[in-house]
C-alpha positions as CSV (number, residue, x, y, z in Angstrom):
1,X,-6.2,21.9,12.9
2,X,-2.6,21.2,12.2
3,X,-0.8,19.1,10.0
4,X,0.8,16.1,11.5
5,X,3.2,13.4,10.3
6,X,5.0,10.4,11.4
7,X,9.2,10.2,10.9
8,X,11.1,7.2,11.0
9,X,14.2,7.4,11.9
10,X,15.4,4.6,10.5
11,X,19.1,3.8,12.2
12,X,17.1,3.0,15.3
13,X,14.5,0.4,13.6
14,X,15.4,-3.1,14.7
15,X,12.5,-4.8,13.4
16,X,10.4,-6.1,16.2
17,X,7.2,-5.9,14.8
18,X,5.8,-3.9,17.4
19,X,4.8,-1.8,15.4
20,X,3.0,-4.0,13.0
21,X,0.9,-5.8,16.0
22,X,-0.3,-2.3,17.9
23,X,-1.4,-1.4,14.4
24,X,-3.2,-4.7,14.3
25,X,-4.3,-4.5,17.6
26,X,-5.8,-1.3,17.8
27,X,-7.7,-1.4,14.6
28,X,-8.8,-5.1,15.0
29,X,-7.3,-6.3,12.2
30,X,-7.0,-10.2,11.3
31,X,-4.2,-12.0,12.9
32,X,-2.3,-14.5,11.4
33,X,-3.8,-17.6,11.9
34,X,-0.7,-20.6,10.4
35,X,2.9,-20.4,8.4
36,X,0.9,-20.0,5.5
37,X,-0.3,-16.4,6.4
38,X,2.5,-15.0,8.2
39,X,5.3,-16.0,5.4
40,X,3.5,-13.6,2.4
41,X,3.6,-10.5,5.6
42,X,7.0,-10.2,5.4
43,X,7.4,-9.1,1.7
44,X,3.5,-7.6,0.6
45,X,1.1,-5.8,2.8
46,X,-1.8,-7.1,2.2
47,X,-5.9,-6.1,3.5
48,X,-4.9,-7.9,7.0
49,X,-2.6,-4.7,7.9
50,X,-1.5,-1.2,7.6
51,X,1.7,-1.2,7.7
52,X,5.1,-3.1,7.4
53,X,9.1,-3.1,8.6
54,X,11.1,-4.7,6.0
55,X,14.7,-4.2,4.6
56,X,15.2,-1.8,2.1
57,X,17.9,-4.1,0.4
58,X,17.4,-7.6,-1.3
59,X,19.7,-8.9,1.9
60,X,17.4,-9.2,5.1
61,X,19.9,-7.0,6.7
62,X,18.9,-3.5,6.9
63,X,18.1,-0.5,6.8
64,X,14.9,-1.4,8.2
65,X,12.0,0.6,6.5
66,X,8.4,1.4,7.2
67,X,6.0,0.4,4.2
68,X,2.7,2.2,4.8
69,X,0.2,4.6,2.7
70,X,2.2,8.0,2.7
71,X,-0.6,10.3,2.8
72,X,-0.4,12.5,0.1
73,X,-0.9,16.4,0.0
74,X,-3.3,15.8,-2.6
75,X,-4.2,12.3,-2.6
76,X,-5.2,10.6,-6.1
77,X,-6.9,7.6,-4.4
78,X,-9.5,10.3,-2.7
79,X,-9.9,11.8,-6.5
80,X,-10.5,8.4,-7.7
81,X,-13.3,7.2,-5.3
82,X,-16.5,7.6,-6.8
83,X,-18.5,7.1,-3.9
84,X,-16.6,10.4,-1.8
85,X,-15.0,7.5,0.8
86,X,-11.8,8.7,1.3
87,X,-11.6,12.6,2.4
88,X,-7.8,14.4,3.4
89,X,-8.2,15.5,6.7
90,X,-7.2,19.2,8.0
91,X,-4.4,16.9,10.4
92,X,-2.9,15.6,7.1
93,X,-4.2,12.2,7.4
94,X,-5.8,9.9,4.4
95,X,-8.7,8.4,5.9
96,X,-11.4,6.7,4.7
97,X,-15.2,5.9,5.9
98,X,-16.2,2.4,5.3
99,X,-20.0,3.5,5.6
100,X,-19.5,4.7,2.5
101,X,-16.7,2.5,0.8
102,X,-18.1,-0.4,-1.3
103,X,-16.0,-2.3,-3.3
104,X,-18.6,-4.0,-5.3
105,X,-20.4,-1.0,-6.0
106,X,-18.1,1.3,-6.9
107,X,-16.7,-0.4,-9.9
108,X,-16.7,-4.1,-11.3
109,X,-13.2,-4.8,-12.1
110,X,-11.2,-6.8,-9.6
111,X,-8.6,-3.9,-8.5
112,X,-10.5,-0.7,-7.8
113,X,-10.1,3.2,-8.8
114,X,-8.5,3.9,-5.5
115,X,-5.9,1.3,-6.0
116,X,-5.2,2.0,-9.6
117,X,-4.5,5.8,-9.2
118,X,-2.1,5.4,-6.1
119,X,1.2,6.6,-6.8
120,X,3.5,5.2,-4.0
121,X,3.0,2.0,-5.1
122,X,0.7,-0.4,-3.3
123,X,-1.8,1.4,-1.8
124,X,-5.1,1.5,-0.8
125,X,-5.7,-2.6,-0.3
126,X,-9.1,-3.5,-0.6
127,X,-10.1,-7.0,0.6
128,X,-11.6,-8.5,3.9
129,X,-9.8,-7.2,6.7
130,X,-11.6,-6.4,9.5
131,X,-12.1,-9.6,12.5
132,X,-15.3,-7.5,13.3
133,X,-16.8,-7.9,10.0
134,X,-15.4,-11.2,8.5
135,X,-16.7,-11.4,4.7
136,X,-17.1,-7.9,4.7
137,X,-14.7,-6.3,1.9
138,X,-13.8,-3.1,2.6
139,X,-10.7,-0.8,1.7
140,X,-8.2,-0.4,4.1
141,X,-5.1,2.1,5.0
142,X,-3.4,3.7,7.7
143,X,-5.2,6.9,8.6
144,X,-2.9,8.3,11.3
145,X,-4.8,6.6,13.9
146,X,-7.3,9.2,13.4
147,X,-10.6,7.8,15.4
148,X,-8.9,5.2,17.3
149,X,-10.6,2.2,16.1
150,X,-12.6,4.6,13.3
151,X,-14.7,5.1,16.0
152,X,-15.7,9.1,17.1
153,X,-18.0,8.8,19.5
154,X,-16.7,10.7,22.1
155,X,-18.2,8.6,24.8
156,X,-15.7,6.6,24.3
157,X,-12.0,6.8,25.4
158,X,-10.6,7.2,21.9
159,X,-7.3,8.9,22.9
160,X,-3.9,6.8,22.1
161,X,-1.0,7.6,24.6
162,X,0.9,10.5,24.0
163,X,4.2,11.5,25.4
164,X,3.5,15.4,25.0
165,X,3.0,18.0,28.0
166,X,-0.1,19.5,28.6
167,X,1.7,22.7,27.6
168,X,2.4,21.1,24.1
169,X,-1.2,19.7,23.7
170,X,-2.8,23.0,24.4
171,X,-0.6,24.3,21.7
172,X,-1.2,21.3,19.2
173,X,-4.3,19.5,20.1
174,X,-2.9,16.8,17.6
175,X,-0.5,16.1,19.6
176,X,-3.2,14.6,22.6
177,X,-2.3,11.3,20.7
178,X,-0.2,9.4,19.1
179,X,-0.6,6.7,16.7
180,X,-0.3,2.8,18.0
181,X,3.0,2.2,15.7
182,X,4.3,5.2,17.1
183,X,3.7,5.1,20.7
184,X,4.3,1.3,21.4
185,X,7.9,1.5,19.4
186,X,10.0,0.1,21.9
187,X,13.3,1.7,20.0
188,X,11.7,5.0,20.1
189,X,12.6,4.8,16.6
190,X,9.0,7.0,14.9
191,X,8.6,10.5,15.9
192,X,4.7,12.3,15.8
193,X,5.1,16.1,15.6
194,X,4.0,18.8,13.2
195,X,4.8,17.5,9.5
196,X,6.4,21.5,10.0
197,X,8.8,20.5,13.0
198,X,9.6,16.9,11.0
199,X,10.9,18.7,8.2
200,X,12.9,21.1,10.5
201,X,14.2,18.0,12.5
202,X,15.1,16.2,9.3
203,X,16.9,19.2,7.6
204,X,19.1,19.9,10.8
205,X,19.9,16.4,11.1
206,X,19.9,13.7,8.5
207,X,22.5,13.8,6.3
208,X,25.1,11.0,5.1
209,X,28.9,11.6,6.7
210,X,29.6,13.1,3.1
211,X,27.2,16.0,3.8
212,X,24.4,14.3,1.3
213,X,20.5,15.2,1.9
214,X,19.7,11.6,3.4
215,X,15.6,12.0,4.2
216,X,12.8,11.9,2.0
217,X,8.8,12.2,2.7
218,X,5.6,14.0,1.3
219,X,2.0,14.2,2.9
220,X,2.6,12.9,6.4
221,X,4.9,9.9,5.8
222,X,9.2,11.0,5.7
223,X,12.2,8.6,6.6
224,X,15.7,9.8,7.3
225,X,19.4,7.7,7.9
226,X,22.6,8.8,8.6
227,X,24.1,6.0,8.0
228,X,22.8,4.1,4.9
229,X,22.0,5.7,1.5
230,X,17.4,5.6,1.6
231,X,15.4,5.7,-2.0
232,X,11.9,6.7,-1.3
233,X,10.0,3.8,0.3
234,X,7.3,2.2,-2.1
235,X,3.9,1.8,0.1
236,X,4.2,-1.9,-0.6
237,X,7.6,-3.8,-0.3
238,X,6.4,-6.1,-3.1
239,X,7.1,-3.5,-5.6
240,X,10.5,-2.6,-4.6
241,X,10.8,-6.7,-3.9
242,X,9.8,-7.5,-7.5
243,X,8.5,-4.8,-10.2
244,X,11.0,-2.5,-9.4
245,X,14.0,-5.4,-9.9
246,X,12.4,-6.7,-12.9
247,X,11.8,-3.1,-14.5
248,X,15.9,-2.8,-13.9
249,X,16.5,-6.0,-15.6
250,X,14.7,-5.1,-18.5
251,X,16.5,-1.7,-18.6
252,X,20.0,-3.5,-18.9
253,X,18.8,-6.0,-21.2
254,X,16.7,-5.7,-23.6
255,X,16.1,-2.7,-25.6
256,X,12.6,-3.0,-26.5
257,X,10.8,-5.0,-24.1
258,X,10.7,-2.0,-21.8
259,X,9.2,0.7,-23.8
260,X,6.8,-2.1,-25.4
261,X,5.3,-2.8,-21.4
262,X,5.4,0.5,-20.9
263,X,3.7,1.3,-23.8
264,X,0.8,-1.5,-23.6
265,X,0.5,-1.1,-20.1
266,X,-0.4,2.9,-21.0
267,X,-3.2,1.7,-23.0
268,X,-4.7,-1.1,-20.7
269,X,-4.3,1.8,-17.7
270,X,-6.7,4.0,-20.2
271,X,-9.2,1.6,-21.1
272,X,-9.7,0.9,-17.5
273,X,-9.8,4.3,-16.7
274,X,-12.6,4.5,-19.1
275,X,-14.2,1.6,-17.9
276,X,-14.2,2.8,-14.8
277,X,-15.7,6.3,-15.8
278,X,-18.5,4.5,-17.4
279,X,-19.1,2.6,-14.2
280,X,-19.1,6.0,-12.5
281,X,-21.5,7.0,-15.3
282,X,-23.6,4.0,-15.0
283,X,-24.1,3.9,-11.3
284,X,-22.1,0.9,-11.3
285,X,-23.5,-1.1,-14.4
286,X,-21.4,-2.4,-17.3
């Protein structure tokens, strides 16, 4: 198989949400039911979808960036799954089987191993997500759109649209499909290719009008402007909406109240870590 990836090329984002909605759509994800649920959306991804379009700066007004799981070369959250639920795919996608994935058995504490090891911030969500299985927690990412649905059986029509020849197919097979967020963008603004071709088409092409390197990605996740300055997306626009802010406060303040959170937060990250190893151990049990 081949390695595939998703670019967003973010001068072209205008934010419709299509994106969002196909996601939702496809996967049958819950909907927003009132004001109540819609208004958290717009700043934290939460177990009710995959992915989000949010600006980058504290201003709603741009650059417009994608908020999903990056898919990591080696992914920690895979490492950290006791139970073996979450596998990296030859096609470079993260994905997870919820026949195996059980929250409540695979440690006690409220946040899980998957989502304490992730290092893009946010990522995996585990809650109840699915409008097929209300009440049924399960974890939940993007996984490239690999399985439409999660489903395999090949009975079904499980291909997304593609915009791909047949001449391009037979030469990538990953390229029979694209992913909903992809293929439903309106603004053409996500490109699905070879994560070897994305990097190509980002190094020939997305730099700043001073000549600076203006695209950044790993796994099967990259962004690129050539307008606006990017930073690395989080997975979750509630850390670079609050944590990230408040860590840069306490940097210009205060000397010591940094390095003491930093500090205790190290220790309560290893005695969960060793809580959750006994778990592990323990099949479960405290």
């Amino acid at each position: 198989m081949t390695v595939m990836a998703i670019f967003q090329e973010v001068d072209k984002c205008m934010r419709c949400g299509g994106c969002t909605i196909a996601c939702k759509r496809e996967w049958g994800l819950k909907n927003f039911t009132d004001i109540e649920t819609v208004k958290p959306q717009r700043s934290v991804v939460n177990p009710r979808q995959r992915l989000a379009i949010k600006s980058q700066k504290r201003v709603d007004m741009g650059p417009f960036i994608r908020f999903s799981c990056w898919h990591c070369p080696d992914p920690p959250c895979a490492k950290a799954c006791p139970l073996g639920a979450i596998t990296k795919e030859a096609n470079g996608a993260v994905s997870v089987d919820n026949t195996k994935c059980d929250p409540s058995a695979c440690s006690t504490n409220a946040i899980k191993p998957c989502e304490i090891q992730c290092q893009r911030g946010g990522y995996p969500k585990v809650g109840d997500a699915y409008e097929a299985t209300p009440g049924v927690v399960k974890m939940n990412k993007c996984t490239l759109c690999s399985g439409r649905a999660g489903e395999d059986d090949p009975t079904k029509n499980n291909m997304l649209p593609t915009t791909a020849t047949q001449a391009e197919i037979d030469a990538v097979p990953e390229k029979a499909h694209m992913p909903a967020c992809v293929s439903t963008c309106p603004a053409k603004a996500m490109r699905w290719d070879t994560r070897e071709n994305l990097i190509a088409f980002a190094e020939a092409n997305y730099y700043l009008a001073d000549g600076t390197k203006n695209w950044y990605g790993n796994g099967s996740m990259m962004w690129g402007s050539k307008k606006v300055m990017l930073t690395p997306a989080k997975a979750d626009p509630f850390i670079e909406d609050h944590i990230t802010p408040m860590t840069s406060s306490m940097l210009s303040g205060s000397k010591m109240i940094l390095p003491t959170l930093v500090v205790g937060g190290l220790a309560a990250l290893s005695a969960r870590r060793v809580r959750n190893e006994a778990d592990a151990v323990n099949g479960g049990e405290v």
